[in-house]
C-alpha positions as CSV (number, residue, x, y, z in Angstrom):
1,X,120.4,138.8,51.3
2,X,122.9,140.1,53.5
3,X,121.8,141.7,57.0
4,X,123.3,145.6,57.1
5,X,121.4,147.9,59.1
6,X,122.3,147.8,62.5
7,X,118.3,147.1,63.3
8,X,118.1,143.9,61.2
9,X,121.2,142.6,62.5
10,X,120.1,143.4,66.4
11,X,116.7,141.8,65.7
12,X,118.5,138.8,64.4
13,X,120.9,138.3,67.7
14,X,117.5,139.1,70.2
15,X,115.7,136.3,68.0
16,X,118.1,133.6,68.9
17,X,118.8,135.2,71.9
18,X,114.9,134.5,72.5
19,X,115.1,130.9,71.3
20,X,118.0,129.7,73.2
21,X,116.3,131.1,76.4
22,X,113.2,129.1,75.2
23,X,115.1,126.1,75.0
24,X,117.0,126.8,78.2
25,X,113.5,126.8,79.8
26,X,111.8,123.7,78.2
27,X,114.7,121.5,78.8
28,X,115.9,122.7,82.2
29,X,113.6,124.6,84.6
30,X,110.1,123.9,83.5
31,X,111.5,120.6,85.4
32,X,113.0,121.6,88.3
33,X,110.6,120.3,91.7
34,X,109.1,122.7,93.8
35,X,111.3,123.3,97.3
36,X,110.6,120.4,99.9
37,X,110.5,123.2,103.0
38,X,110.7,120.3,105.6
39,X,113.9,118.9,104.7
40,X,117.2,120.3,103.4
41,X,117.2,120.6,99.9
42,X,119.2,119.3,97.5
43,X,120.1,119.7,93.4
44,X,118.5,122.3,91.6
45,X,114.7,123.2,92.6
46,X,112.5,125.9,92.5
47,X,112.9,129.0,95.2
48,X,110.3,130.2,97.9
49,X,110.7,133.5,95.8
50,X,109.8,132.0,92.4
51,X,106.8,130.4,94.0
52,X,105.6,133.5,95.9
53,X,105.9,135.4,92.5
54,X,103.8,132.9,90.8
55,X,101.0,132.3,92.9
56,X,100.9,135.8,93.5
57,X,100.4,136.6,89.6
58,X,97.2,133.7,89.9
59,X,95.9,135.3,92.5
60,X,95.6,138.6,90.8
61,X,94.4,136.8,87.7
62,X,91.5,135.4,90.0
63,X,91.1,138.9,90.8
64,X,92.0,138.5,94.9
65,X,94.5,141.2,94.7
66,X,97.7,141.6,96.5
67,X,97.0,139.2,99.1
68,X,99.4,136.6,101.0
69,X,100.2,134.4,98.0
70,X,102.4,131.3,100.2
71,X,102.6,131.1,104.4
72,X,100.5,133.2,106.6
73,X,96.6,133.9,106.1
74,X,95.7,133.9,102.9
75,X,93.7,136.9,103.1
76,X,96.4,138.7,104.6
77,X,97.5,142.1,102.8
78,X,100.8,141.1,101.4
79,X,104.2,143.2,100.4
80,X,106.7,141.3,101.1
81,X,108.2,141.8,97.6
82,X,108.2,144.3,95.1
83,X,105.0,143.8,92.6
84,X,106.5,144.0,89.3
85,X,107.2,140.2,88.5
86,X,103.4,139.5,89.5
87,X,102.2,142.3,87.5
88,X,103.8,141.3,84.3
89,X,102.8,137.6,84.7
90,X,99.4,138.0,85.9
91,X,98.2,138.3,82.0
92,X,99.7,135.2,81.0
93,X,98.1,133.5,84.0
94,X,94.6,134.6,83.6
95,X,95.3,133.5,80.0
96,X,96.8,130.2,80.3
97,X,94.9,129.0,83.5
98,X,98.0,129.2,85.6
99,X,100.6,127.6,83.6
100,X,104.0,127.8,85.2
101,X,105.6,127.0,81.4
102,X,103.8,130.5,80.0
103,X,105.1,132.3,82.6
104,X,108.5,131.5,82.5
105,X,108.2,131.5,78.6
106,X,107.0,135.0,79.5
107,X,110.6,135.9,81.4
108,X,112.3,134.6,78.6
109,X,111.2,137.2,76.2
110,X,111.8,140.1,78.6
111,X,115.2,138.8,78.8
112,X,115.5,138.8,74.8
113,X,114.0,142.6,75.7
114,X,117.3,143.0,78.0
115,X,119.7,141.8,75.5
116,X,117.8,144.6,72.7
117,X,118.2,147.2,75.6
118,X,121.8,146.0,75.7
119,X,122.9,146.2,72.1
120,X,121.1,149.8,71.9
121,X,123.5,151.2,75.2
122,X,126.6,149.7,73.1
123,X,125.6,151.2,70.0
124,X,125.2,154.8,72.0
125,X,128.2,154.5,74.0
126,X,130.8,153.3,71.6
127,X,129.0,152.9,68.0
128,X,127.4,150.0,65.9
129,X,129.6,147.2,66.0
130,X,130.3,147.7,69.7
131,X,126.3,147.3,69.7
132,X,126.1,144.3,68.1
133,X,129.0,142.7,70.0
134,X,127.4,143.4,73.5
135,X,123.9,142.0,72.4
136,X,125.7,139.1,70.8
137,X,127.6,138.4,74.3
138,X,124.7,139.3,76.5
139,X,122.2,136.7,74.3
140,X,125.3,133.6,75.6
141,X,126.0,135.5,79.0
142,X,124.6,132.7,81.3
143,X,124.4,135.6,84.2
144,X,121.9,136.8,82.1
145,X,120.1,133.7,80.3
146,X,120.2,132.0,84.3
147,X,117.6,134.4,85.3
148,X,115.4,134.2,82.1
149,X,114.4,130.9,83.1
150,X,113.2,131.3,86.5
151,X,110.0,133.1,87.9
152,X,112.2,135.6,90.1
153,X,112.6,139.8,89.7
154,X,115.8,140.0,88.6
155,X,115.0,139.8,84.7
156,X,112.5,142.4,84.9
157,X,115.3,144.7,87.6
158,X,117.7,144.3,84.9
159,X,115.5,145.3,82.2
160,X,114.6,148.7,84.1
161,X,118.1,149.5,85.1
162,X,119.2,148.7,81.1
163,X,116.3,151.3,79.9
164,X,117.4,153.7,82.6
165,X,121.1,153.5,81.4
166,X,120.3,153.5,77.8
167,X,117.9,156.9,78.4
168,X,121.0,158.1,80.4
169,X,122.8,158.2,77.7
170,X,120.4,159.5,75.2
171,X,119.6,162.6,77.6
172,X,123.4,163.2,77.6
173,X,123.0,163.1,73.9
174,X,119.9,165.2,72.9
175,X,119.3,166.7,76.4
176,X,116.0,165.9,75.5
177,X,112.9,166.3,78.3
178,X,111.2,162.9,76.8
179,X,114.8,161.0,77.3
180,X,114.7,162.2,81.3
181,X,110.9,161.6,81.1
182,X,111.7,157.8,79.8
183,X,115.2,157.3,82.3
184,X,112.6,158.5,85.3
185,X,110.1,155.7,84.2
186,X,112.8,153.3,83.7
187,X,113.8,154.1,87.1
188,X,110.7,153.1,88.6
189,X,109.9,149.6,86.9
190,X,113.9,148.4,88.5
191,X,112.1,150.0,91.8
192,X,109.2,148.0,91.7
193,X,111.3,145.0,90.8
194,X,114.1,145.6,93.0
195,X,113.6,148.5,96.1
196,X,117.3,149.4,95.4
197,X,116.5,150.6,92.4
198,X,115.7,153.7,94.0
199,X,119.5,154.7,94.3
200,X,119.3,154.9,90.9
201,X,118.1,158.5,91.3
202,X,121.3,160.1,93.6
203,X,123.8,158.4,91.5
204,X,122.7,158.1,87.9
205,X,119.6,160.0,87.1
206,X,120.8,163.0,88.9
207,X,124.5,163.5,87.6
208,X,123.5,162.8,84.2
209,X,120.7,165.7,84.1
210,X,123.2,168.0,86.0
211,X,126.0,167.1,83.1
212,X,123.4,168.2,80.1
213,X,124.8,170.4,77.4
214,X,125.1,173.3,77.2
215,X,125.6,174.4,80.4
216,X,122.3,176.6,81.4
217,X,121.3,175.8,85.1
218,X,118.0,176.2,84.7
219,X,117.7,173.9,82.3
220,X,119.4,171.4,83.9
221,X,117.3,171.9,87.1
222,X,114.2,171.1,84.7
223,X,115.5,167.8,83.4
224,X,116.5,166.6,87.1
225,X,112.6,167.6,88.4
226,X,111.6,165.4,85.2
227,X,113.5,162.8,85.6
228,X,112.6,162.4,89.6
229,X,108.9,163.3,88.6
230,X,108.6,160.4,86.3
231,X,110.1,157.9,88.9
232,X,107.8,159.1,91.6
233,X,105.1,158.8,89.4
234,X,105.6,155.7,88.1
235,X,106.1,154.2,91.9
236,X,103.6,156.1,93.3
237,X,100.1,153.9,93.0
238,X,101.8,150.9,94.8
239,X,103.3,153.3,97.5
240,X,99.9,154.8,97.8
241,X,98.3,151.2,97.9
242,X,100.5,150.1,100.3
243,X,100.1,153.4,102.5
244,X,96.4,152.6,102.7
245,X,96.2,149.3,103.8
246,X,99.2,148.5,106.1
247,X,99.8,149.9,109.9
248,X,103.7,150.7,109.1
249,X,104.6,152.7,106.5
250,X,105.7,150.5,103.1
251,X,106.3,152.0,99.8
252,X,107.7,149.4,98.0
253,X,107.9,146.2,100.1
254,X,108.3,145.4,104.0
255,X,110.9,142.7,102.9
256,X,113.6,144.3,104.7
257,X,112.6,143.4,107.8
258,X,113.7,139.9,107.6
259,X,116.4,140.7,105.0
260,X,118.5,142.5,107.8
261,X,117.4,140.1,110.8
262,X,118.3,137.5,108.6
263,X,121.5,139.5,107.5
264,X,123.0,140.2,111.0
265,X,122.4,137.5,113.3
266,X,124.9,134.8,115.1
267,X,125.2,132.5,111.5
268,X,125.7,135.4,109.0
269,X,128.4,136.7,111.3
270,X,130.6,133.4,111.7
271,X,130.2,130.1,110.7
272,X,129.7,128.8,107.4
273,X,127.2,131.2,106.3
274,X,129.9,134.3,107.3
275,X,128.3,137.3,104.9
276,X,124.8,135.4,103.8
277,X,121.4,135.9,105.0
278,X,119.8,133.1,107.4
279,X,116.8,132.9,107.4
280,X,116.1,131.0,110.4
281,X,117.1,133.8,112.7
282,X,113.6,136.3,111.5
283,X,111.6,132.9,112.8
284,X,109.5,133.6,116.1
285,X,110.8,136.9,116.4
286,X,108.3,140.2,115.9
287,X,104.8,139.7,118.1
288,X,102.8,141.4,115.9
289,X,100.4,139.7,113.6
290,X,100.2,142.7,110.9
291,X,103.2,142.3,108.3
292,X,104.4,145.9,108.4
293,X,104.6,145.8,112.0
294,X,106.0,142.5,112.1
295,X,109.0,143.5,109.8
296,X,109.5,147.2,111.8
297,X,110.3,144.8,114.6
298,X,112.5,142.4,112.7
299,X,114.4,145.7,111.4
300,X,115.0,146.7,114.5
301,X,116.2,143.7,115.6
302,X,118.4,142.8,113.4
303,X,120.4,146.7,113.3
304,X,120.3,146.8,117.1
305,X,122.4,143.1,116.4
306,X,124.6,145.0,114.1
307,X,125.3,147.8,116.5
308,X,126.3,145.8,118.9
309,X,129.0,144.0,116.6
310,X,130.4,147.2,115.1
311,X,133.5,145.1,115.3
312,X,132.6,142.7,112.9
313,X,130.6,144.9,110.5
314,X,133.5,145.9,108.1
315,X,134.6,142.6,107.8
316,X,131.1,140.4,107.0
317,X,130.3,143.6,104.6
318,X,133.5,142.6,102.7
319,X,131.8,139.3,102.7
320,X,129.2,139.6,101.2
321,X,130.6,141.8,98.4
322,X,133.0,139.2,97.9
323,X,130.4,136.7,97.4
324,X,128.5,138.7,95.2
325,X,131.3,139.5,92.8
326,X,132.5,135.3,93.1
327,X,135.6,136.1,94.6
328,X,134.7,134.9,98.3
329,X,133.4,130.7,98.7
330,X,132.6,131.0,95.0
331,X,131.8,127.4,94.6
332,X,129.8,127.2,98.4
333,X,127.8,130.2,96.4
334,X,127.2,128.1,93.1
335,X,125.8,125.5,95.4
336,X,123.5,127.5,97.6
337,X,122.6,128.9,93.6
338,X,120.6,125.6,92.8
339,X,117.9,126.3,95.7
340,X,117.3,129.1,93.8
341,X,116.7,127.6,90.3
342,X,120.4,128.1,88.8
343,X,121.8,124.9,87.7
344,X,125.9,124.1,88.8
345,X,127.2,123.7,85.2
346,X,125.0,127.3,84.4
347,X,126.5,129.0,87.2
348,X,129.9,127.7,87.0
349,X,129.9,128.5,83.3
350,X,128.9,132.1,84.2
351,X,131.2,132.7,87.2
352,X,134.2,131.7,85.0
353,X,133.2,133.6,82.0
354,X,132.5,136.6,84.0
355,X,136.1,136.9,85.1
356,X,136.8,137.4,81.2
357,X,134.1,139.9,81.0
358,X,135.1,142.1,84.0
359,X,138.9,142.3,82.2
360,X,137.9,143.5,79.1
361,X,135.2,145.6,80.9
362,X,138.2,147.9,82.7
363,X,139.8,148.0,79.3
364,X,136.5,149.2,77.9
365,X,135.8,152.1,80.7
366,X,139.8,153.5,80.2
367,X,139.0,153.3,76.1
368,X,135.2,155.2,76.9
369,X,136.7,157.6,79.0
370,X,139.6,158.5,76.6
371,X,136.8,159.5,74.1
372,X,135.3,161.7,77.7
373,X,132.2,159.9,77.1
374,X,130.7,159.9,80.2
375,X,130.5,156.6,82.4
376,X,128.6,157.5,85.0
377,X,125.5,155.4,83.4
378,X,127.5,152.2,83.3
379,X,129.4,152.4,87.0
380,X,126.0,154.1,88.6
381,X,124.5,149.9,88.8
382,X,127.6,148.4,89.7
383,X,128.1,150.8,92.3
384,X,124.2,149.8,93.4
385,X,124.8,146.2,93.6
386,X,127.6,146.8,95.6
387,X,126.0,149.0,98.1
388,X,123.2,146.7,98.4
389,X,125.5,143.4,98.7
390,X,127.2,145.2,101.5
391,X,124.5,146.0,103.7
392,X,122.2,143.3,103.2
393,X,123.7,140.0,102.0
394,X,125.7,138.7,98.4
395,X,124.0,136.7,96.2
396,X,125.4,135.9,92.5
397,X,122.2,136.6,91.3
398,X,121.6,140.1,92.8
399,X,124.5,141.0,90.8
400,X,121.7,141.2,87.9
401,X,120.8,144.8,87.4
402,X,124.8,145.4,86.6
403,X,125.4,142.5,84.2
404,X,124.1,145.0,81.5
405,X,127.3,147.4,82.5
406,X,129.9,144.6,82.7
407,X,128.6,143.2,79.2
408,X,128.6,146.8,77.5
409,X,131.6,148.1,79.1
410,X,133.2,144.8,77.8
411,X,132.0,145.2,73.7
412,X,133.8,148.8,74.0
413,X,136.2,146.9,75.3
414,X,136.4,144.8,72.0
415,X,135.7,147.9,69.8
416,X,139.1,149.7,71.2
417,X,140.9,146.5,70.4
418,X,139.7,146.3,67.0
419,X,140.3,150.1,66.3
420,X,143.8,149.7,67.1
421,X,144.5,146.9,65.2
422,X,143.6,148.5,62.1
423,X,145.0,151.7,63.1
424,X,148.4,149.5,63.6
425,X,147.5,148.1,60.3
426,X,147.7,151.5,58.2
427,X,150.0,152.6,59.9
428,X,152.7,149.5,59.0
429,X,154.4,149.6,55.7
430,X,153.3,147.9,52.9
431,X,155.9,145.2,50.9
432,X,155.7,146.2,47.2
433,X,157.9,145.1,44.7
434,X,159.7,148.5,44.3
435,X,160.9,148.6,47.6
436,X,162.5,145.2,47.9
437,X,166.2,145.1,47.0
438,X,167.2,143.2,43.8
């Protein structure tokens, strides 16, 4: 029986896309050794992130709360990260007694969830087949399958951004109050499993709702205060929880702190590790005990570094964009990828095949935009990454949320290709034997 609805054949690429990810993660990282923090680590282990995500989602299962899940006191309030990752995984914990295979079993179907999300933007921003060819290049896009073995936040960022893009696009469409509704709630699960998320809202959320036709103001107005509502709402427990049991104001995470002492320090500004984070330069520093505080001294810190190098600011933040896009010490960056649970041949594979991607994706946005579909949805997360890159630090892997964009914009890519050809086709003249000379 041949596949021909558009839903069957989707399910069909998310169902392998599922399995490879499965077998990605019981032959590869359910083995990976946990980081030796004494020594300098070599090959491919697992990341004081993936760790702190873990424990953290078996101490909620235990019912402890949000408490210090690695270093520190462990009943220490904790909020160093975003609690999305913990949240999901705390289910599978309580369920399976802990197991580290469940939970990353667990990621592996949220990413199958991202490359559904995927297939459905295509479909709404250039048609079916363009649909089916970015879910069938998103389920082999190691960029994307990398993260859906590891117990990190990018697979669950990514899925947010995706589901804010795709109800982007389906406000544009229907100018519907339920699309804003779902883009706003979208909005919020990248923010609680990525703070940067939150830019979202200025650049995608907002020129979207304020591009609705037909053009009534008012109505437009409405769909912007539902689309922010939602995203405040769907943020706002953690924020409040965080606002009641820490000195210093935290909404999402107090993270930052070390992320920009780390940032903008002597090593991240010369040396080897020119535009990365080290993390060595947060150690010692802040007197207080209390985490908030701790990190409102590490913040301060680390910009009153970067004002006094105003020189060199430009330049590193080129840096780090560079290395998050692979064009700057792409191979040192591959290698510092395997402390974080990203095998060489994975990320080699991806970094090369991303190249391809990114050349069919400019093809793809001058084809969308010839149609004046609009591509603010699809440039809004690039544009995010690269912000954040620049004033933080560039990873490969924070590059994430935007995959979706590059994969998307890269399938409309294809489709433009593929009308043209048989445009070319009907066009040329056809050899019959009434128009060839005796």
């Amino acid at each position: 029986m041949r596949l021909r609805s558009f839903a069957a054949r989707l399910t069909v690429i998310v169902l392998l896309a599922f399995a490879g990810r499965c077998a990605y993660v019981l032959a590869v990282t359910q083995h990976q050794p946990d980081p030796d923090m004494t020594s300098p680590r070599t090959g491919t282990v697992r990341s004081f992130d993936e760790l702190y995500y873990q424990n953290g989602a078996e101490r909620l299962s235990r019912g402890e709360g949000f408490k210090n899940p690695l270093l520190g006191p462990p009943d220490q309030e904790a909020a160093y990260h975003p609690p999305m990752p913990s949240l999901v995984l705390a289910p599978v914990a309580w369920l399976t007694d802990g197991s580290a295979l469940a939970m990353r079993l667990t990621m592996a179907l949220a990413g199958a969830g991202v490359v559904a999300v995927i297939g459905l933007i295509g479909r709404e921003a250039a048609g079916t087949r363009a649909g089916l060819v970015a879910a069938g290049t998103a389920a082999v896009y190691p960029n994307l399958w990398m993260n859906d073995g590891i117990l990190l936040s990018e697979t669950l960022a990514t899925l947010g951004v995706a589901g804010t893009v795709l109800f982007a696009y389906r406000l544009l469409r229907r100018g519907s109050w339920v699309d804003g509704a779902a883009a706003g709630v979208w909005c919020g699960v990248g923010m609680l499993s990525r703070p940067e998320s939150a830019l979202l809202l200025p650049l995608l959320l907002i020129p979207v709702a304020l591009r609705v036709q037909p053009r009534d103001a008012k109505r437009r107005l409405l769909l912007c205060g539902v689309a922010i509502a939602a995203t405040v709402i769907t943020v706002a427990p953690w924020s409040a929880y965080n606002l009641s049991r820490f000195d210093k104001p935290v909404l999402i995470s107090y993270g930052d702190g070390d992320s920009l002492i780390g940032a903008n320090c002597r090593n991240s500004y010369r040396g080897p590790l020119f535009g990365l984070h080290d993390g060595t330069c947060g150690l010692g520093r802040g007197d207080s005990p209390e985490p908030s505080v701790k990190a409102a001294e590490k913040r301060s810190i680390g910009l009153r570094y970067m004002r006094g190098h105003l020189d060199r600011v430009p330049v590193v933040m080129a840096a780090r964009v560079g290395r998050m896009w692979g064009v700057y010490r792409p191979f040192q960056m591959i290698s510092l990828a395997q402390t974080e649970g990203r095998p060489r041949w994975a990320s080699t594979t991806g970094w090369a095949m991303s190249f391809g991607l990114v050349g069919a994706a400019v093809f793809g946005a001058r084809a969308l935009r010839q149609t004046r579909r609009s591509l603010i949805p699809l440039l809004a997360p690039l544009v995010v990454v690269t912000l954040t890159a620049a004033s933080f630090f560039g990873l490969m892997r924070f590059r994430a949320p935007a995959e979706p964009s590059i994969v998307v914009l890269a399938a409309v890519g294809v489709e433009a290709l593929l009308v043209a050809r048989t445009a070319r086709r009907a066009r040329a003249p056809s050899l019959t034997p009434s128009s060839c000379r005796a």
